[in-house]
KEVONU-723330 format. One line per 2 residues: their letters; for each residue x, y, z of N, C-alpha, C. Coordinates in steps of 0.2 Angstrom, whole numbers, plus 5000, padded with zeros to 4 digits. Last residue first. Example, Ala and Ser with C-alpha at 12.3 -4.5 7.8 and 13.67 -1.06 7.14 Angstrom:
2
SA = 5064,4989,5035,5068,4995,5036,5064,5000,5039 ~ 5066,4972,5039,5062,4978,5039,5066,4984,5039
END
This chain:
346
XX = 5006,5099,4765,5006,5095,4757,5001,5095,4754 ~ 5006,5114,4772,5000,5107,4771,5003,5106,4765
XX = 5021,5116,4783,5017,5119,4776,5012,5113,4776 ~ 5016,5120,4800,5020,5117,4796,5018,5119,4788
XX = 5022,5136,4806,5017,5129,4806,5022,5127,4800 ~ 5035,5141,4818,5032,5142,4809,5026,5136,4808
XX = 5036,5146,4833,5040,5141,4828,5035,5141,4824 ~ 5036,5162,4839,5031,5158,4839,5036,5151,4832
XX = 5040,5177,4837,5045,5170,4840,5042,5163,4840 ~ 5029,5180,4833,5034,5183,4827,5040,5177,4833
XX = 5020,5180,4843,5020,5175,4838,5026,5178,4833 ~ 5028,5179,4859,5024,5184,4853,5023,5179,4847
XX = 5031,5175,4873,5027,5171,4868,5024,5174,4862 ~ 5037,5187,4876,5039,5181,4877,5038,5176,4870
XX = 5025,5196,4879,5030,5197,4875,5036,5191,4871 ~ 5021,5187,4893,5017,5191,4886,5022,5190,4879
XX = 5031,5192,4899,5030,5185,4897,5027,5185,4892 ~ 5029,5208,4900,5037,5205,4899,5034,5196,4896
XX = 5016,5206,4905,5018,5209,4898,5022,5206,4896 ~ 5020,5203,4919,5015,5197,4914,5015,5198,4907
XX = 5027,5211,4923,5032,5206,4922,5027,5201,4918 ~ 5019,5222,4924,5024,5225,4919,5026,5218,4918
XX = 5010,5217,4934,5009,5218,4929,5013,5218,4923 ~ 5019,5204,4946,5017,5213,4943,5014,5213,4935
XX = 5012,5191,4953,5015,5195,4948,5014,5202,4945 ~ 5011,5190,4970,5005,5189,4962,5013,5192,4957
XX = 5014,5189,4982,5016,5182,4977,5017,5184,4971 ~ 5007,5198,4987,5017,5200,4987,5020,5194,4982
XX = 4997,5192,4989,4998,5196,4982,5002,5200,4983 ~ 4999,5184,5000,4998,5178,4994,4996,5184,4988
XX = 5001,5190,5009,5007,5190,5008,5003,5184,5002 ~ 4989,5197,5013,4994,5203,5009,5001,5199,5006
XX = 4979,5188,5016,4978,5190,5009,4985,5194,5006 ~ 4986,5185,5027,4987,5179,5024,4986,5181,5015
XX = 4983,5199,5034,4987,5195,5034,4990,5189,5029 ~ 4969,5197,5031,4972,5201,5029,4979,5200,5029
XX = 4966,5190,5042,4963,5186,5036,4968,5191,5032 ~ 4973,5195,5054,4974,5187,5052,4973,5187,5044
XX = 4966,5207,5055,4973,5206,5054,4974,5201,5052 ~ 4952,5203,5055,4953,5205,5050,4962,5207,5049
XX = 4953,5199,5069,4949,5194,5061,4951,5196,5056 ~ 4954,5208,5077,4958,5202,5077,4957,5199,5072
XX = 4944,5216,5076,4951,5219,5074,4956,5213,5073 ~ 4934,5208,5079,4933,5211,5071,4941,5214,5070
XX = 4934,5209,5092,4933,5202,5089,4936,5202,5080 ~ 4932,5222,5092,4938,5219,5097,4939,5210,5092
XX = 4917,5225,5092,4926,5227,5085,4931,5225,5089 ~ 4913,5216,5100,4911,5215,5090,4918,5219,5090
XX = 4916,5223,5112,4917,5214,5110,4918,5215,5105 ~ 4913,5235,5113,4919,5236,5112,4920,5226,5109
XX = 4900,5232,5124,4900,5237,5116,4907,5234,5112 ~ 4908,5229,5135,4904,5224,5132,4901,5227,5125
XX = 4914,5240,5139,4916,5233,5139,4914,5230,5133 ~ 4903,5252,5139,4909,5250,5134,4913,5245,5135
XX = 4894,5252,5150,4893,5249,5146,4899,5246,5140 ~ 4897,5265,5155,4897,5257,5160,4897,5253,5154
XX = 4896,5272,5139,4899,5274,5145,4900,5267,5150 ~ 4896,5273,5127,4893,5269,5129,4894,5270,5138
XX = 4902,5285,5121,4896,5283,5118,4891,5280,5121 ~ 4915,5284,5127,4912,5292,5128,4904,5289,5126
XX = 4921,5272,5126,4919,5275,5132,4914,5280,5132 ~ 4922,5273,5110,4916,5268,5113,4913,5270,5122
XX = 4932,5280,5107,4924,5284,5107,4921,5280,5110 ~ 4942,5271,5113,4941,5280,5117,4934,5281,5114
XX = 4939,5262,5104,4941,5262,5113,4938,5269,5115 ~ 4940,5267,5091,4933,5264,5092,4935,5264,5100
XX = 4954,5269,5086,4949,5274,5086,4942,5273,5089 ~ 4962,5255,5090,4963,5262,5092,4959,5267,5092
XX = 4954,5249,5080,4952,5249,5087,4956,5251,5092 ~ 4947,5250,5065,4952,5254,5069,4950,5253,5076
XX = 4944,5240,5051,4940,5246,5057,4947,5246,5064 ~ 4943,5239,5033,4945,5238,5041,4941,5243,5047
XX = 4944,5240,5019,4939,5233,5023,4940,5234,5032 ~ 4950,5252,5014,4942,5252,5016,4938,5245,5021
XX = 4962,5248,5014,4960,5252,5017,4952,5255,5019 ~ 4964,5236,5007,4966,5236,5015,4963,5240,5018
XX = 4957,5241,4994,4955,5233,4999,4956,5233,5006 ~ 4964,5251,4993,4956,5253,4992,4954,5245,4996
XX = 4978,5244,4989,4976,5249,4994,4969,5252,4996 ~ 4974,5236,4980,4974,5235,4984,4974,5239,4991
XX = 4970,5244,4970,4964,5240,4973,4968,5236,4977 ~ 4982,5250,4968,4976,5257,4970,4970,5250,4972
XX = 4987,5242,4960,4991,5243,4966,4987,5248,4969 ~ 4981,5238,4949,4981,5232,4953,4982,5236,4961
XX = 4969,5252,4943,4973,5246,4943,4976,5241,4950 ~ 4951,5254,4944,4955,5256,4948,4962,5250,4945
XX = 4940,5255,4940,4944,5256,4935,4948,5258,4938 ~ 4926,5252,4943,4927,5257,4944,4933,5259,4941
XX = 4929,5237,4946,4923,5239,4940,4925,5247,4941 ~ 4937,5236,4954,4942,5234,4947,4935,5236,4942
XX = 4931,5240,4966,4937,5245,4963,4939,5241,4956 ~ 4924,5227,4968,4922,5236,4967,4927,5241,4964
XX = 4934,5219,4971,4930,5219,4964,4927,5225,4962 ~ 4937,5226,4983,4944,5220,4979,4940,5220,4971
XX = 4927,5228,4990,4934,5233,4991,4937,5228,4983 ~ 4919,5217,4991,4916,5223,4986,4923,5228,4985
XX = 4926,5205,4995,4924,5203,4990,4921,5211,4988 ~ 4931,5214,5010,4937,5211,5008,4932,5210,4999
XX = 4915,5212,5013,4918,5220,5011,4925,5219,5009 ~ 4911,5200,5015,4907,5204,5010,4913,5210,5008
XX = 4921,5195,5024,4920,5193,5018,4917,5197,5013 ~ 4917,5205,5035,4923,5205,5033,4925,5203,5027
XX = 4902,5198,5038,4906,5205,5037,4911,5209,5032 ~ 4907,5185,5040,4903,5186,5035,4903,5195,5030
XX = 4910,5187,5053,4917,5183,5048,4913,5185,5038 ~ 4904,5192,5059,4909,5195,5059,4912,5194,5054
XX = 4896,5179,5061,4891,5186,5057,4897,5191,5057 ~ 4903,5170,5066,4901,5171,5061,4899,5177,5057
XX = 4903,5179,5079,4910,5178,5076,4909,5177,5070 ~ 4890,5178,5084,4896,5184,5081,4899,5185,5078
XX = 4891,5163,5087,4887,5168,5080,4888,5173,5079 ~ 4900,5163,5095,4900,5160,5089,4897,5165,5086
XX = 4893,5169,5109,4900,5174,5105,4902,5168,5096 ~ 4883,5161,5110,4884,5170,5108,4888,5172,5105
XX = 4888,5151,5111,4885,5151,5108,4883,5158,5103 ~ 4896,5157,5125,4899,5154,5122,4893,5153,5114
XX = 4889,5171,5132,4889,5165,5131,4893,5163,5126 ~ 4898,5187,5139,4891,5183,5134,4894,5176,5133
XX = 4907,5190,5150,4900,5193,5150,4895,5191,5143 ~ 4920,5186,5149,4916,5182,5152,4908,5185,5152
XX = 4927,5196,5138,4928,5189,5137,4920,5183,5141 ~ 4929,5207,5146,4922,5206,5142,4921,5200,5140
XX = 4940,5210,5158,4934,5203,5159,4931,5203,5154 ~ 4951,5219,5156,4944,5222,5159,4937,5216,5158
XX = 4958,5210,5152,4959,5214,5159,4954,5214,5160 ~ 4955,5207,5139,4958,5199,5145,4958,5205,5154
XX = 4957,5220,5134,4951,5215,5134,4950,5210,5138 ~ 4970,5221,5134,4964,5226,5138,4960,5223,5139
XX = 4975,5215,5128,4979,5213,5135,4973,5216,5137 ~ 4972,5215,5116,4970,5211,5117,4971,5208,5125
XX = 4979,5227,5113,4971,5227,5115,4969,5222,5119 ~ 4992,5224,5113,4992,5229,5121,4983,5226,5121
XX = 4995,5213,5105,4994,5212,5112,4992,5220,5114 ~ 4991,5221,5092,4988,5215,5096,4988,5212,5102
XX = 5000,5230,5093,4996,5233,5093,4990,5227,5094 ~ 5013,5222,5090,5012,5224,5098,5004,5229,5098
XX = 5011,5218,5079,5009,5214,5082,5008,5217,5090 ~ 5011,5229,5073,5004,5227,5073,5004,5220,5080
XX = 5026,5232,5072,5020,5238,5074,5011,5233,5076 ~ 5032,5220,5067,5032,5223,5075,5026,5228,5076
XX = 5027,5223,5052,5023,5218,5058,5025,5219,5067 ~ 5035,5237,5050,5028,5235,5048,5022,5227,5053
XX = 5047,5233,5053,5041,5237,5058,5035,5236,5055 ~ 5052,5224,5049,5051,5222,5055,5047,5228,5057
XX = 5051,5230,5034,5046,5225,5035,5046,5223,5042 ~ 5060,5241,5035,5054,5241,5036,5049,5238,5037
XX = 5071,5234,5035,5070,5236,5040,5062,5238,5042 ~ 5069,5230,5022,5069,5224,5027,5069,5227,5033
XX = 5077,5241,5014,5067,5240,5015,5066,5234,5019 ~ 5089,5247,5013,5088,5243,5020,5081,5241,5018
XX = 5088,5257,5003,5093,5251,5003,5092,5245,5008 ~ 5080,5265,5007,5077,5263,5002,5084,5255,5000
XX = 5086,5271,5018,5080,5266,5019,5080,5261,5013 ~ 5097,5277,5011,5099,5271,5019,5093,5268,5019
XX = 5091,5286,5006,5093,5284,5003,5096,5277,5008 ~ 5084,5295,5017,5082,5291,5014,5083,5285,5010
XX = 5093,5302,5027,5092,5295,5028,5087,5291,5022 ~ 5094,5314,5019,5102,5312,5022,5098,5306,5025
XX = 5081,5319,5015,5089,5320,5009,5094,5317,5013 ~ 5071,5314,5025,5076,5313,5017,5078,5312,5014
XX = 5068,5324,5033,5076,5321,5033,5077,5317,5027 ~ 5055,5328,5028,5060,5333,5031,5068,5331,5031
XX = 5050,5316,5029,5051,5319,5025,5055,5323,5024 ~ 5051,5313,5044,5053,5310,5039,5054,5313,5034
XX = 5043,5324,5050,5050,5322,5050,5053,5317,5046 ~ 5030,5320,5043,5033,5324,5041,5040,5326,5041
XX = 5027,5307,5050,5027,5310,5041,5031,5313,5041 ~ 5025,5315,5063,5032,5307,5060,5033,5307,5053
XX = 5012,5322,5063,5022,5324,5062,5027,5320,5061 ~ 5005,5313,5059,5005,5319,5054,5012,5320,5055
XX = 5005,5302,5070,5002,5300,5062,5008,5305,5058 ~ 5003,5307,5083,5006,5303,5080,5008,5298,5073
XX = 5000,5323,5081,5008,5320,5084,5007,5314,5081 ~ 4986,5320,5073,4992,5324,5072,4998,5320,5073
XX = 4979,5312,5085,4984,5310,5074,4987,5314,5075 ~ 4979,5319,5094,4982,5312,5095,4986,5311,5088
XX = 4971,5331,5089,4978,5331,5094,4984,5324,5093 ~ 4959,5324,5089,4963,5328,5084,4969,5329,5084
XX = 4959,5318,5102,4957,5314,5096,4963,5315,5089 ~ 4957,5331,5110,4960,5325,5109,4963,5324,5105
XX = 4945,5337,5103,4952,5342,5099,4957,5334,5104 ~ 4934,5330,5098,4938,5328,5101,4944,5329,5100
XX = 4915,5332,5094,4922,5333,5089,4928,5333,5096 ~ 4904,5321,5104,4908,5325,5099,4912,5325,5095
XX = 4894,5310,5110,4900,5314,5111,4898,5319,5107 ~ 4879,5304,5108,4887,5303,5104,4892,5306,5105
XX = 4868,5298,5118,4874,5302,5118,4878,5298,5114 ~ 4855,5290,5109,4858,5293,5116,4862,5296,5112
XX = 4856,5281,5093,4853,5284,5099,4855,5285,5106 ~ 4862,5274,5083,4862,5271,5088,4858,5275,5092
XX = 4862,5283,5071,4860,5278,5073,4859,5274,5077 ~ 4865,5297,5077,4857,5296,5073,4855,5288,5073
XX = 4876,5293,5087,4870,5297,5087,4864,5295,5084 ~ 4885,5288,5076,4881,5285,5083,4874,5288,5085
XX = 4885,5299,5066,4882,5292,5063,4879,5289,5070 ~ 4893,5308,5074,4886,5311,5073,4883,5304,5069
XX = 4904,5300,5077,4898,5302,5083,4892,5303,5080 ~ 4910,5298,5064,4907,5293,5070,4903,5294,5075
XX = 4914,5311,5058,4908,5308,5058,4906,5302,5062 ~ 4925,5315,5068,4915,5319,5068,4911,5313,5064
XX = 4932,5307,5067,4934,5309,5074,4928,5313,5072 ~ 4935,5302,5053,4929,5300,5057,4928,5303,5064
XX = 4942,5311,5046,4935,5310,5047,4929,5308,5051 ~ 4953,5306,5051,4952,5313,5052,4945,5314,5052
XX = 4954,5293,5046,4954,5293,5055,4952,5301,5055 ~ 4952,5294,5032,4948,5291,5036,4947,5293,5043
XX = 4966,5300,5031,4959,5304,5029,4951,5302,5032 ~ 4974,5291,5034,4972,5299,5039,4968,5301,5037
XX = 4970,5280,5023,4971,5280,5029,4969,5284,5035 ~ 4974,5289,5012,4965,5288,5012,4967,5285,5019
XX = 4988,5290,5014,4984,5298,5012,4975,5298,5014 ~ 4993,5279,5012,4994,5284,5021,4989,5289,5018
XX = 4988,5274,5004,4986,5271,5006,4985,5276,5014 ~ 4995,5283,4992,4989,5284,4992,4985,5280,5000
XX = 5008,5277,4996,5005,5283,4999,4998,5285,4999 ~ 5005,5263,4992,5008,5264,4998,5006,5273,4999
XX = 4997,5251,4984,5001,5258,4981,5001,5262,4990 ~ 5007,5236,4987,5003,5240,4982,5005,5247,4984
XX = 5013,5226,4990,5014,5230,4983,5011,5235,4982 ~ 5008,5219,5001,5006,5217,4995,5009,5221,4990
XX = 5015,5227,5009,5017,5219,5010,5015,5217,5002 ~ 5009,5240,5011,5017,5239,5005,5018,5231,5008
XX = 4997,5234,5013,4997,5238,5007,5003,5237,5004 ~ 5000,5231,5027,4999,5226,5022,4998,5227,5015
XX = 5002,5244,5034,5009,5238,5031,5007,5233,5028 ~ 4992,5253,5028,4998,5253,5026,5002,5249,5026
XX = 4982,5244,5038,4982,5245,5031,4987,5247,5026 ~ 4989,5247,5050,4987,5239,5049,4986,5240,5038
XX = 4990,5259,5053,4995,5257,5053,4995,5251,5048 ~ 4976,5263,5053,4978,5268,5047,4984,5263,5049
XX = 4957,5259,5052,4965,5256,5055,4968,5262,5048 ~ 4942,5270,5047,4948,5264,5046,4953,5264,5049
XX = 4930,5274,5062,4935,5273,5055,4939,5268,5054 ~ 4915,5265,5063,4922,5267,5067,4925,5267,5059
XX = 4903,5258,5063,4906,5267,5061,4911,5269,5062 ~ 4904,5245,5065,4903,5249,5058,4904,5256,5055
XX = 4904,5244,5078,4910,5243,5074,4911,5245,5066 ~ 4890,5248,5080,4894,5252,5081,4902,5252,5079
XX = 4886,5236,5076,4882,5242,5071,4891,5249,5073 ~ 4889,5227,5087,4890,5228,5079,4892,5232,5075
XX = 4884,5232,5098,4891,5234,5097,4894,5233,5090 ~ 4872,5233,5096,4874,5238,5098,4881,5239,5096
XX = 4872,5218,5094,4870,5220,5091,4873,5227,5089 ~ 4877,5216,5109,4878,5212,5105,4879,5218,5099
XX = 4864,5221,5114,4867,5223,5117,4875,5222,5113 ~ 4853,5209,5108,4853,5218,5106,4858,5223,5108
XX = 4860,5196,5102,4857,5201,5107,4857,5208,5106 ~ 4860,5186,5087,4863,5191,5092,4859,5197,5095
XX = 4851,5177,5080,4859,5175,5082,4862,5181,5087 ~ 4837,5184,5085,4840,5175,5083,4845,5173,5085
XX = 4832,5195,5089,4836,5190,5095,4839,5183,5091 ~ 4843,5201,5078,4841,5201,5083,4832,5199,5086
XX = 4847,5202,5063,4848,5195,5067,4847,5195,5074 ~ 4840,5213,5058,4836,5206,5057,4839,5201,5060
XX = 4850,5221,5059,4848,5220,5063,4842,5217,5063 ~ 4859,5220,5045,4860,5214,5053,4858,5215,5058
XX = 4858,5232,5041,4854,5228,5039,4855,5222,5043 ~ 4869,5241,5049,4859,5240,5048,4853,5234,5048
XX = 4877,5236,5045,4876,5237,5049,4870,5234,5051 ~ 4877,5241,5030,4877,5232,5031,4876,5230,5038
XX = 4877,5255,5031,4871,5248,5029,4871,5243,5029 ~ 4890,5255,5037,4885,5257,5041,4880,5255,5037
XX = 4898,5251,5024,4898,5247,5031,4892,5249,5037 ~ 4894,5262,5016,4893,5254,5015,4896,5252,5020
XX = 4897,5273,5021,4892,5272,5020,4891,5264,5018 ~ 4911,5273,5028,4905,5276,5032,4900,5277,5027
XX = 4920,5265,5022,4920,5265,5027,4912,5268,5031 ~ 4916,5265,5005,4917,5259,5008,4915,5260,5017
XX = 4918,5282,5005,4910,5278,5004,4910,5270,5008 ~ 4932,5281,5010,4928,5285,5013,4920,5283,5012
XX = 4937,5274,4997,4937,5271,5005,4934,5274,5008 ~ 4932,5282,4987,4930,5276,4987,4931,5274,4995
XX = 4939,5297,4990,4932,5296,4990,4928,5288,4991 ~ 4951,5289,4988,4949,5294,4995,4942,5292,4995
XX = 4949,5289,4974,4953,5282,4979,4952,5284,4987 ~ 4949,5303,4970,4943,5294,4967,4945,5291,4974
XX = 4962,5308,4973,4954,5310,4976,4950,5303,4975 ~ 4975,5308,4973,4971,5302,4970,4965,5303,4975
XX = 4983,5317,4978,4978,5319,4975,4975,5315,4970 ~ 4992,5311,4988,4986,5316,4988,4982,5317,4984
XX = 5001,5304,4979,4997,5301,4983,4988,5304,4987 ~ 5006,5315,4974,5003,5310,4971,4998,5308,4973
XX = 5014,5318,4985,5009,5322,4983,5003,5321,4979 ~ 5022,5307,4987,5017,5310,4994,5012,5314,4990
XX = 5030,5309,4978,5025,5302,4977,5021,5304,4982 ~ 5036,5321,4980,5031,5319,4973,5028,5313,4973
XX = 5045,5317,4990,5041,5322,4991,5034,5322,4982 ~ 5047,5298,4989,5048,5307,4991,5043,5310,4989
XX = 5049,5291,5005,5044,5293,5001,5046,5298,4997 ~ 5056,5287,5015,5057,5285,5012,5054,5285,5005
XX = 5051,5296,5027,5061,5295,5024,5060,5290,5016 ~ 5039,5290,5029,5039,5298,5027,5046,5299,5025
XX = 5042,5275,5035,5036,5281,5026,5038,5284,5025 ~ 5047,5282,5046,5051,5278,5039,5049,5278,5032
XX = 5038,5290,5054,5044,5291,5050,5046,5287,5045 ~ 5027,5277,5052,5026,5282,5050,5032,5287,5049
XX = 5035,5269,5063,5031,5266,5055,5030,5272,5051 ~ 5034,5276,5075,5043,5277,5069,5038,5272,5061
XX = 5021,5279,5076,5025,5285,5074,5032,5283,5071 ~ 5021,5265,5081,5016,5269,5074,5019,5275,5072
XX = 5028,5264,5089,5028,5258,5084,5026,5261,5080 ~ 5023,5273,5101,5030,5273,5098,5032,5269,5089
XX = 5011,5263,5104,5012,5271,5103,5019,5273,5096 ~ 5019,5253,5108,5014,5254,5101,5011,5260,5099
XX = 5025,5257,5119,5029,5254,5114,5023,5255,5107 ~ 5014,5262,5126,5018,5268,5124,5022,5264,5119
XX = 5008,5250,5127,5003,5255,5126,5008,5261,5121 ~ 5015,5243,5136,5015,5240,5132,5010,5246,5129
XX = 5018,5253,5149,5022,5252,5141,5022,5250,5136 ~ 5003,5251,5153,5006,5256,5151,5012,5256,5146
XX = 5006,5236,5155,4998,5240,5153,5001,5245,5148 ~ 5014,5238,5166,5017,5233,5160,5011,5235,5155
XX = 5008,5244,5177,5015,5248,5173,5016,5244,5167 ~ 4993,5236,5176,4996,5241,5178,5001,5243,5174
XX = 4996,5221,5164,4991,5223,5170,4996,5230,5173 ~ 4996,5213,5150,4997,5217,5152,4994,5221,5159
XX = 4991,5194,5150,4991,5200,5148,4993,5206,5151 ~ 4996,5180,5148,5000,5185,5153,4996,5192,5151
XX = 4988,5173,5142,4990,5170,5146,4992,5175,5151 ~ 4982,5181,5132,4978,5177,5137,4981,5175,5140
XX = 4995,5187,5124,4990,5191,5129,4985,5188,5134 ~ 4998,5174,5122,5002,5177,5124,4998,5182,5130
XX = 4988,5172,5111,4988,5167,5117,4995,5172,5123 ~ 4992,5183,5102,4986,5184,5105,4986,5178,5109
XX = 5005,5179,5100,5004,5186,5103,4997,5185,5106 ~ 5001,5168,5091,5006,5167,5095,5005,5173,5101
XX = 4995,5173,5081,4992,5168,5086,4997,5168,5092 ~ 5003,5179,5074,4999,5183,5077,4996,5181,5082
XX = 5014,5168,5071,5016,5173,5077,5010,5178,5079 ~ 5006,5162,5063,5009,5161,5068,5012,5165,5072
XX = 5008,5173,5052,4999,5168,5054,5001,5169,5063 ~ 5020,5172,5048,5016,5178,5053,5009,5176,5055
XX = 5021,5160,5045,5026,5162,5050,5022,5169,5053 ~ 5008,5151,5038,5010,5155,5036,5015,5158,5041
XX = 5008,5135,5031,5006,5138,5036,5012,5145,5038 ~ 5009,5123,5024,5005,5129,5021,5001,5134,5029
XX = 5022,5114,5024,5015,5115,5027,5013,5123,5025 ~ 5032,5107,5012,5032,5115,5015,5023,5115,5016
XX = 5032,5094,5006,5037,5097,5009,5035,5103,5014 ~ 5017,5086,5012,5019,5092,5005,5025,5091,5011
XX = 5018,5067,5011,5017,5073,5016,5020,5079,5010 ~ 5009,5055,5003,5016,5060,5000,5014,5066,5004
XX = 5003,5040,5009,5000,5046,5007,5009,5051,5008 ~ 5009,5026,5004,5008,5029,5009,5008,5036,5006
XX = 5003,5012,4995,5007,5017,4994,5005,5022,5001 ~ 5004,4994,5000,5000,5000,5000,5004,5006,5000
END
């Protein structure tokens, strides 16, 4: 009897693996008091040198570029705070079925949060694709949503939606906008050092996300939300979460190619529109939900986890794909003027 051919190479991804890794990490040991705090300030710090080394290693006419790919703003801006807030919506036919009202609440409100700006940039330049437009529709989203998130809570959700949070506004800046920009600024004497090192980039681009998965994750295991819904409960979430993320990963990736966006603008439109930021959704969720934020905060807590993973796996299986310019080049290969002569018919 022949015995079944093990593949050489398990089809198991090494950052897969490490994300899991970090997220059991957090279960076991989570962050508590001063360890809390650092872990907090290291991912603090993780995002702002991510975003210096962008900004070194950018120049100044791709940044500008980048700005004035308006289509590609406007599309992620409609993906995040119009087509996610009606899919929202419309999952409130899963109440009581699959999810509680309270549950629910927390859904809908995972759908107004703006886009993840670190997470979408490093999978953008993982996959190739177009990297400033990505910082550009990214801030543009988190600038956004620090108004529009509350006034959408508000009309959708009802009660208290806070405000405009010169915070909030305070926080990008410093940590987003001036890293940029000192980078930029230095350029001309460290750029060239990046552009030769981009392997340095790639340990920040996952160092950043990974530590940005323990600190939350360390939050969540602290503040007990884990133990306040049923085991039953929390699948069908997870489902309806998984389903979520499937739909708008399947309209981001195909929307944009009917719209006539090329490979490296639909992949930035993919990373950048399918996510939701849970650096930006903690802080509102307190002000929105007040005692209650624990348990509001589940669904995008669950949803921030699910969509690095899946994301994850997408950014390094179209680091695989082949560039356009190289499928011509094969193209070209096979011209028929090189093509071998048919035969003549006797």
């Amino acid at each position: 009897m022949r015995r079944p051919h093990l593949p050489a190479r398990l089809p198991l991804d090494p950052y897969i693996l490490a994300l899991l890794a970090t997220v059991g990490l957090a279960a076991l040991l989570p962050a508590r008091g001063p360890a809390a705090t650092a872990a907090d300030l290291a991912s603090t710090a993780a995002v702002a040198l991510l975003f210096f080394l962008y900004g070194a290693r950018l120049s100044t006419r791709e940044a500008l570029d980048g700005l004035r790919h308006w289509r590609l703003h406007l599309t992620v801006l409609a993906c995040t705070f119009v087509l996610f807030p009606l899919l929202g919506l419309a999952a409130r036919g899963l109440v009581p079925g699959l999810l509680t009202t309270p549950l629910y609440g927390g859904l809908l409100f995972l759908c107004l949060v703006p886009s993840t700006v670190q997470s979408s940039i490093a999978f953008t330049s993982i996959a190739r694709g177009n990297v400033p437009a990505a910082i550009c529709a990214g801030s543009f989203s988190s600038l956004a949503g620090i108004v529009l998130t509350p006034l959408l809570a508000a009309g959708l959700l009802g009660g208290d939606a806070g405000g405009f949070s010169l915070d909030s506004l305070l926080k990008i800046t410093v940590q987003l906008l001036l890293p940029f920009l000192l980078g930029q600024a230095l350029r001309p004497w460290v750029g060239g050092f990046l552009v030769r090192h981009k392997q340095v980039l790639g340990y920040v681009d996952r160092g950043s996300i990974l530590l940005v998965v323990y600190s939350a994750f360390s939050a969540g295991v602290v503040a007990g939300i884990w133990h306040q819904v049923s085991l039953p409960r929390l699948a069908a979430l997870m489902l309806v979460e998984a389903v979520l993320l499937a739909v708008m990963l399947l309209a981001t990736w195909y929307g944009a190619a009917r719209l006539g966006f090329g490979r490296a603008d639909r992949i930035a439109i993919q990373f950048a529109g399918s996510k939701k930021s849970l650096a930006a959704g903690l802080p509102m969720a307190s002000v929105l939900f007040g005692a209650h934020a624990a348990l509001a905060v589940l669904p995008l807590m669950l949803f921030h986890q699910m969509q690095l993973m899946v994301c994850a796996v997408i950014a390094r299986r179209r680091a695989q794909d082949p560039l356009p310019e190289l499928a011509a080049d094969r193209v070209a290969d096979v011209s028929p003027a090189r093509q071998r002569p048919a035969p003549r018919a006797r």
